[in-house]
C-alpha positions as CSV (number, residue, x, y, z in Angstrom):
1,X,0.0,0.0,0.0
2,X,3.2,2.5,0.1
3,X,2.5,2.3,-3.5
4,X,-1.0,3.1,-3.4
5,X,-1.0,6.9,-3.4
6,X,0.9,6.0,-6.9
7,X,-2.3,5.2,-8.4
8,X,-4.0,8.5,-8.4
9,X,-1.4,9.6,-10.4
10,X,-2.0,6.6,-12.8
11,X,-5.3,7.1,-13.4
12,X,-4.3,10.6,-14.4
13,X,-1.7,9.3,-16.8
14,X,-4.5,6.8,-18.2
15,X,-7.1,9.0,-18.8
16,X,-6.4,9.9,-22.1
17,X,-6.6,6.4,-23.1
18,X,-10.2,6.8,-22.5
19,X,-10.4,8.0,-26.1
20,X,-9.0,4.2,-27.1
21,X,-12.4,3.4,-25.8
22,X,-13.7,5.4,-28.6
23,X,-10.9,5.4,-31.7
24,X,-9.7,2.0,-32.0
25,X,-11.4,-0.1,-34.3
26,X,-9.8,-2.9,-33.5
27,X,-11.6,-6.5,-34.7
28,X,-9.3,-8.8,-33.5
29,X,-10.9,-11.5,-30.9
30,X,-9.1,-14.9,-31.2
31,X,-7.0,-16.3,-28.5
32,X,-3.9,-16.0,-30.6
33,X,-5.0,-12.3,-31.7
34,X,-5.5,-11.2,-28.0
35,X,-2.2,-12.7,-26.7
36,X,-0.5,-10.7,-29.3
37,X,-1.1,-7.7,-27.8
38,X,0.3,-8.7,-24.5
39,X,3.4,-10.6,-26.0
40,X,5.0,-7.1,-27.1
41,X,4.9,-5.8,-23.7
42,X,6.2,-8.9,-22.0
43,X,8.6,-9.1,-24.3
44,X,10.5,-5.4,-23.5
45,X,10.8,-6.9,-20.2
46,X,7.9,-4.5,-19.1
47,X,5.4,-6.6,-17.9
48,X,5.4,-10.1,-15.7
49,X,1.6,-11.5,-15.2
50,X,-1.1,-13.1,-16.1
51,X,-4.2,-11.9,-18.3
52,X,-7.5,-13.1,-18.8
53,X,-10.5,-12.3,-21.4
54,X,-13.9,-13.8,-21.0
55,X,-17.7,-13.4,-22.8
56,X,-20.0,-13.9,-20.7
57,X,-18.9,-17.7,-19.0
58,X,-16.4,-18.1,-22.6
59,X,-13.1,-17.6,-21.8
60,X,-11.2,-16.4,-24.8
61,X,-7.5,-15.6,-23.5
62,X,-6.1,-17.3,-20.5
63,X,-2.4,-16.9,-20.5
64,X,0.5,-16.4,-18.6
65,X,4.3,-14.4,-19.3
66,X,7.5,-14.0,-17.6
67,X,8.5,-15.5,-13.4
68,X,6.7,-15.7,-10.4
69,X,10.1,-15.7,-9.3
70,X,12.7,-14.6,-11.0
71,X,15.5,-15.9,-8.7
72,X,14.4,-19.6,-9.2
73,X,13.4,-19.2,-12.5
74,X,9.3,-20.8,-11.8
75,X,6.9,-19.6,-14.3
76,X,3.6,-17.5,-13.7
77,X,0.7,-19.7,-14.5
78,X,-2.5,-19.0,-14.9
79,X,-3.2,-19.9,-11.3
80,X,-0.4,-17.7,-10.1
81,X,-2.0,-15.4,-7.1
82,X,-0.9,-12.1,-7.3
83,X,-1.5,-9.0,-5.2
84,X,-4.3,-6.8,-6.8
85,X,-3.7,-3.5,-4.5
86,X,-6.8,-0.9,-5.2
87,X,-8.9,-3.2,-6.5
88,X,-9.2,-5.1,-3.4
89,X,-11.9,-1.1,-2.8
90,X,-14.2,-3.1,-5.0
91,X,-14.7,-5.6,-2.5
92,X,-14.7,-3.3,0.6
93,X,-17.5,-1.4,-1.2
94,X,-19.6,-4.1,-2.3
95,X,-19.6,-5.1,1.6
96,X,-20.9,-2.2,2.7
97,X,-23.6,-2.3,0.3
98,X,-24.3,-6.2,1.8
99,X,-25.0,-4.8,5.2
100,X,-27.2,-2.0,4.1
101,X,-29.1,-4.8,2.4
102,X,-28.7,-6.2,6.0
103,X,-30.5,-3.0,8.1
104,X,-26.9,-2.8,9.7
105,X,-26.3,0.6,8.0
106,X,-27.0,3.2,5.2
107,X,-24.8,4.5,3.2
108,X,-25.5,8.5,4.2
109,X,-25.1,7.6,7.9
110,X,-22.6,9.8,9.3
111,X,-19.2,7.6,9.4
112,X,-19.4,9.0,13.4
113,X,-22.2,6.5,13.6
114,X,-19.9,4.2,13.4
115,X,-16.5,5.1,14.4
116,X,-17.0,6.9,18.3
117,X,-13.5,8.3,17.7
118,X,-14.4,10.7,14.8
119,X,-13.2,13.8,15.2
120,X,-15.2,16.9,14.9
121,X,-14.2,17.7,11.6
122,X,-15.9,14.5,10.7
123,X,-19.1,14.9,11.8
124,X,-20.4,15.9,8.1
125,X,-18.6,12.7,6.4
126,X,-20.9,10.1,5.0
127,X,-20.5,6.2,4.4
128,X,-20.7,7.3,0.5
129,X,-18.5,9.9,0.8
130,X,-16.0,7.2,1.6
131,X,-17.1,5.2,-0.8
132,X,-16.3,7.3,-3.6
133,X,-13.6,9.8,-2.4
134,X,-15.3,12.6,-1.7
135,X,-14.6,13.1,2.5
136,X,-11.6,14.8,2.7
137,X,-10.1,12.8,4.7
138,X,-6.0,13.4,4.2
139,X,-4.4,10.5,1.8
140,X,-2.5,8.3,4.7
141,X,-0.1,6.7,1.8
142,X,0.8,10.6,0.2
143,X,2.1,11.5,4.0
144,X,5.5,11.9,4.1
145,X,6.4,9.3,7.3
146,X,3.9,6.6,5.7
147,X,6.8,5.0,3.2
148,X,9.2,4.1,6.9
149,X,5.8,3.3,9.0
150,X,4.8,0.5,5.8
151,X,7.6,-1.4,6.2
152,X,6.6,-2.7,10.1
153,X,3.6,-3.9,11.8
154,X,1.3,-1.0,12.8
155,X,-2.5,-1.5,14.3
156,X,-5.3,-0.1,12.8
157,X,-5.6,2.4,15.3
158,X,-2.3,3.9,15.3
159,X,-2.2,3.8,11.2
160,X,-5.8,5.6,12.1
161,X,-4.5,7.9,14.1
162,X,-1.7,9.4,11.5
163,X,-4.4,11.0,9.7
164,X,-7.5,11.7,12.3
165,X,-6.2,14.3,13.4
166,X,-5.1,16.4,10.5
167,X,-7.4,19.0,8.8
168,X,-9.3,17.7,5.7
169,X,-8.5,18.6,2.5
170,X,-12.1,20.0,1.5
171,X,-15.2,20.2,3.2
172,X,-17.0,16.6,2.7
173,X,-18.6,15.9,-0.8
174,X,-17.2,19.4,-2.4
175,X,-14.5,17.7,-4.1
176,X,-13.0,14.4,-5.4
177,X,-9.9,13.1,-4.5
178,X,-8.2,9.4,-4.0
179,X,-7.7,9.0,-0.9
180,X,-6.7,4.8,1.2
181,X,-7.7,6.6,3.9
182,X,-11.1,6.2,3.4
183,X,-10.9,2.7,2.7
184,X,-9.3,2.2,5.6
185,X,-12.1,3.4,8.1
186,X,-14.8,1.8,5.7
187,X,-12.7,-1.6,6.5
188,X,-13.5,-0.1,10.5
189,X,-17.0,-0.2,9.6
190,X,-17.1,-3.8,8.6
191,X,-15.8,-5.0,11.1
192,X,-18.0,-3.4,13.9
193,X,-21.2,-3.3,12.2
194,X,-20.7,-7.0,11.3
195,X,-18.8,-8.3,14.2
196,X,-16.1,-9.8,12.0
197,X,-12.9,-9.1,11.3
198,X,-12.6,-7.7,7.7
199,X,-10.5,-10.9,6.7
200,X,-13.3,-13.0,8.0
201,X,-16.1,-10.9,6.6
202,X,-14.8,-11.3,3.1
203,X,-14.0,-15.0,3.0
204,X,-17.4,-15.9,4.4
205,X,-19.9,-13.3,2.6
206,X,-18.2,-13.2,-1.0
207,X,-15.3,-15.6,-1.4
208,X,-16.6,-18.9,0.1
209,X,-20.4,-18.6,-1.5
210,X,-18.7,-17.4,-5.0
211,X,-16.1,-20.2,-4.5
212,X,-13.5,-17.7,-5.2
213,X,-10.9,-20.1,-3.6
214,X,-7.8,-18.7,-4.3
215,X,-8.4,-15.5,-3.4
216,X,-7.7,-13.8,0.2
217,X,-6.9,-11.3,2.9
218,X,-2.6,-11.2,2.0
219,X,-0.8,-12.1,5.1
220,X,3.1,-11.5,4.8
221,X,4.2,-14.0,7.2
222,X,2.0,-17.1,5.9
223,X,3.4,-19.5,3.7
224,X,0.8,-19.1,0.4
225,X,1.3,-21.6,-2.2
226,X,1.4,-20.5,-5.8
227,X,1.6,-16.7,-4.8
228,X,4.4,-14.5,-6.7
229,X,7.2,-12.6,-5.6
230,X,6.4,-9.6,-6.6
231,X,9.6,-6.9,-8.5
232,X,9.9,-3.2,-9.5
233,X,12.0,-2.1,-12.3
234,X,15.4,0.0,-11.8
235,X,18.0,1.8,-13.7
236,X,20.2,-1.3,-13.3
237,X,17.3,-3.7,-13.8
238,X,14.4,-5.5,-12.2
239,X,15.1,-5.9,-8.3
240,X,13.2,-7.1,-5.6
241,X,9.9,-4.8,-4.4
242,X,10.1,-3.1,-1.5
243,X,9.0,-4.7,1.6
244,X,5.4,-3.6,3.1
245,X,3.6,-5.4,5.9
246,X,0.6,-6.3,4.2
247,X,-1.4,-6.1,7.8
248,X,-1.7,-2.6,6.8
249,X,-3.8,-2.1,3.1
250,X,-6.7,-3.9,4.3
251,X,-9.7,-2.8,2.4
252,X,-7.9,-0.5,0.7
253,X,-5.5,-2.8,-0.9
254,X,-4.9,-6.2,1.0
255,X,-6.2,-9.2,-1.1
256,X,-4.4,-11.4,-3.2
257,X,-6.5,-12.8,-6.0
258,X,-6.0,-15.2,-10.0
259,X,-7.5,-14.4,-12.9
260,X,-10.0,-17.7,-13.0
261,X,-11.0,-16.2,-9.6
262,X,-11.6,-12.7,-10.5
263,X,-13.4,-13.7,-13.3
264,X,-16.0,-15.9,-10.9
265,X,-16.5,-12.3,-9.1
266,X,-17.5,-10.3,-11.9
267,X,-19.6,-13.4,-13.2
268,X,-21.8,-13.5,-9.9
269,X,-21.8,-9.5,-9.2
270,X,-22.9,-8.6,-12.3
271,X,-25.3,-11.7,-12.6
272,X,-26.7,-10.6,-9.3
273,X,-26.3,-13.5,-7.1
274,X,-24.3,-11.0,-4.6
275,X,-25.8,-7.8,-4.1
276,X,-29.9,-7.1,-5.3
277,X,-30.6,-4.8,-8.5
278,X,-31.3,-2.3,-6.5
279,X,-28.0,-2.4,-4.5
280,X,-26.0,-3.5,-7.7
281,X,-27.4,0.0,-9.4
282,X,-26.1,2.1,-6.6
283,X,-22.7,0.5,-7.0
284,X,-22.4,1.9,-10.3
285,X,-23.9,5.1,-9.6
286,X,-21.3,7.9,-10.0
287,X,-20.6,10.8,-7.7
288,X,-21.5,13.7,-9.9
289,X,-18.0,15.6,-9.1
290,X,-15.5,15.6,-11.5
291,X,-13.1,12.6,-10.6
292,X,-10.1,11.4,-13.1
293,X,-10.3,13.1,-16.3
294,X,-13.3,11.9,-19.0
295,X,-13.3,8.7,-16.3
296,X,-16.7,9.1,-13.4
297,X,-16.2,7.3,-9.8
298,X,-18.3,5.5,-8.5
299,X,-18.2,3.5,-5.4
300,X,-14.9,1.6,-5.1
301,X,-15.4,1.3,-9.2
302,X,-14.6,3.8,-12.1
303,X,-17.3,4.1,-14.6
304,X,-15.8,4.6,-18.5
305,X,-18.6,5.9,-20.5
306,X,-18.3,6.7,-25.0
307,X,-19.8,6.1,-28.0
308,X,-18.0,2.0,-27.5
309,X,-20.2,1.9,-24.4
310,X,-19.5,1.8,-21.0
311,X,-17.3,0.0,-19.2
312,X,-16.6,-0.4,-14.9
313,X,-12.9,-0.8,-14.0
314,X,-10.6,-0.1,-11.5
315,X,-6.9,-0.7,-11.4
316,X,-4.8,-1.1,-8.2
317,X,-0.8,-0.9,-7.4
318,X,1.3,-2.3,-4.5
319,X,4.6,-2.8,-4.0
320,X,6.1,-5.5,-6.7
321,X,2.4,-5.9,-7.9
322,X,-0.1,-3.9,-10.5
323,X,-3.9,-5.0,-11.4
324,X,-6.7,-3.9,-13.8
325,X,-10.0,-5.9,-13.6
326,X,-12.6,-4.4,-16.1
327,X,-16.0,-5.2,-17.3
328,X,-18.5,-4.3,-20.4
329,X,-22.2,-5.1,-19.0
330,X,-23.8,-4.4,-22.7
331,X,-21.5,-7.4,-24.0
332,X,-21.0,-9.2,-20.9
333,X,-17.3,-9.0,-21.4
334,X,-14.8,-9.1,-18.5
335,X,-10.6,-8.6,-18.6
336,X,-8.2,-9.1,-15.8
337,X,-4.9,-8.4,-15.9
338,X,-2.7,-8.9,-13.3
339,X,1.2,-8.1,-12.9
340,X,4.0,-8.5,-10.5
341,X,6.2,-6.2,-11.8
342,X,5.3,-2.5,-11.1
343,X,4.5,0.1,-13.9
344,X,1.8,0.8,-16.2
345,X,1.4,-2.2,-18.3
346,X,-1.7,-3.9,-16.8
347,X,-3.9,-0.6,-16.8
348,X,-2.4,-0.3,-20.9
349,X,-2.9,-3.7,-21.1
350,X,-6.5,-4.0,-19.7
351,X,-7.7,-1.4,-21.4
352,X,-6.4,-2.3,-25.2
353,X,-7.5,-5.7,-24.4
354,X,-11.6,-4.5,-23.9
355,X,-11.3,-2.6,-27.1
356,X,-10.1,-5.6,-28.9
357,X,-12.7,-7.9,-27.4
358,X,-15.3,-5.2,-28.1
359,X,-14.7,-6.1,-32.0
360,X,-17.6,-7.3,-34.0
């Protein structure tokens, strides 16, 4: 999560590949077509990962490039887990939405409702305004003492407290801007409106039922077959990512997840066997503030809307580890590409790899 202020500034840097969305006319659909596009990049030595393009429950491109460890020379696989960062918000938000379907909250109840500790400057900050970035609650990855504190074990409270305190950034729901902190207190609310830790919560309310097996709450210090090491590039070369204690993301940016599995998720979410139409509607619903360029946010998900259609995405970045996880609803078209090598190739990646599976 160090990493994870980073992806404000990617989304800036992808927004004007929105218009790829619009201006590629692209027709090419085939397995062999599709890998093609991802072979250049793995071969520059820019991208290590796994990709994945499906219609509907038809899995076109399933593929794999480059190490899931570089230092003993193992392949990624298709089954290799990787660490999705941002896109574990997707998650956090859709449980929230589960317990207002629940009567355990609403998403305009005041987060103080919730969290006793809230400072005054709170009091006007909303479950949605969480959601969606619009609380103005200081960016706890952007401080400057996060990058030393992300390297050792900290408790929620005390990462908490780094930012409670500080004055927000704009008066709640003026103004949209990225910020883990959020994410981090809506992780809070899970776990004491449910009772559950957010690990817990996760597993038994969306993983287990979807059967999303492979896919879990990232604990540094367990042994977790099949997951990658994750690298960064250099001026001398790839090295070995950073170190970050991974008990410190949490619904901001915690789970490790495949392809086959994230695949599953979109399958049930958007076939509604996990949140009700009603709920599923307000996920998408953007907040009306201008967010990341021609892109709207939504909650925990970025709506891409043109003339191609729209699409809901959101990419994520952690130390040694990049993700994109997109989805068209007209075509029933869903891309995942993960990466454990850091830079911009899985949000260039996802995003050619819709427009080419957009083709007629």
């Amino acid at each position: 999560m160090a990493r994870m202020h980073t992806f404000t500034r990617a989304l800036t840097a992808a927004a004007p590949l929105a218009l790829a969305f619009a201006s590629t006319a692209a027709q090419a659909q085939t397995k062999d077509e599709l890998s093609a596009t991802v072979a250049p990049e793995a071969e520059s030595g820019a991208y290590m990962g796994a990709a994945l393009v499906a219609k509907g429950d038809t899995v076109i491109l399933d593929k794999a490039w480059g190490e899931a460890d570089l230092e003993w020379g193992i392949a990624n696989t298709t089954d290799t887990k990787f660490r999705i960062g941002s896109v574990t918000k997707q998650f956090t938000s859709v449980s929230i939405l589960l317990l207002e379907e629940q009567g355990k909250l609403t998403l305009d109840d005041p987060i103080a409702q919730h969290f006793p500790e809230a400072p005054e400057a709170w009091q006007a900050i909303t479950i949605r305004n969480l959601l969606r970035h619009t609380a103005g609650v200081p960016n706890v990855t952007s401080l400057p003492e996060f990058a030393k504190i992300s390297r050792t074990p900290i408790s929620q409270d005390d990462l908490i407290a780094l930012f409670k305190d500080r004055p927000l950034d704009f008066e709640p729901g003026s103004k949209w801007a990225y910020s883990n902190s959020g994410y981090l207190l809506l992780s809070r609310v899970i776990e004491t409106v449910s009772g559950l830790s957010y690990a817990d919560f996760v597993k038994r309310n969306l993983f287990d039922p979807i059967g999303m097996t492979s896919t879990a709450v990232d604990v540094t210090a367990q042994i977790v077959p099949k997951r990658a090491a994750g690298y960064s590039p250099s001026q001398s070369g790839v090295v070995n990512a950073a170190y970050v204690d991974m008990g410190i993301p949490l619904g901001g940016g915690s789970l490790y997840s495949t392809t086959g599995d994230l695949l599953k998720w979109q399958r049930a979410l958007f076939a509604g066997a996990v949140l009700s139409e009603e709920s599923l509607a307000e996920y998408v619903t953007p907040t009306p503030l201008p967010a990341i360029g021609d892109f709207q946010y939504a909650h925990g998900v970025i709506i891409a809307t043109s003339e191609r259609g729209t699409a809901y995405w959101h990419g994520g970045g952690i130390e040694g580890f990049n993700a994109w996880l997109g989805h068209d609803p007209d075509r029933d078209i869903t891309v995942v590409v993960l990466a454990n090598l850091n830079g911009g190739s899985a949000n260039k990646l996802g995003m050619q790899l819709l427009e080419q599976a957009r083709g007629e």
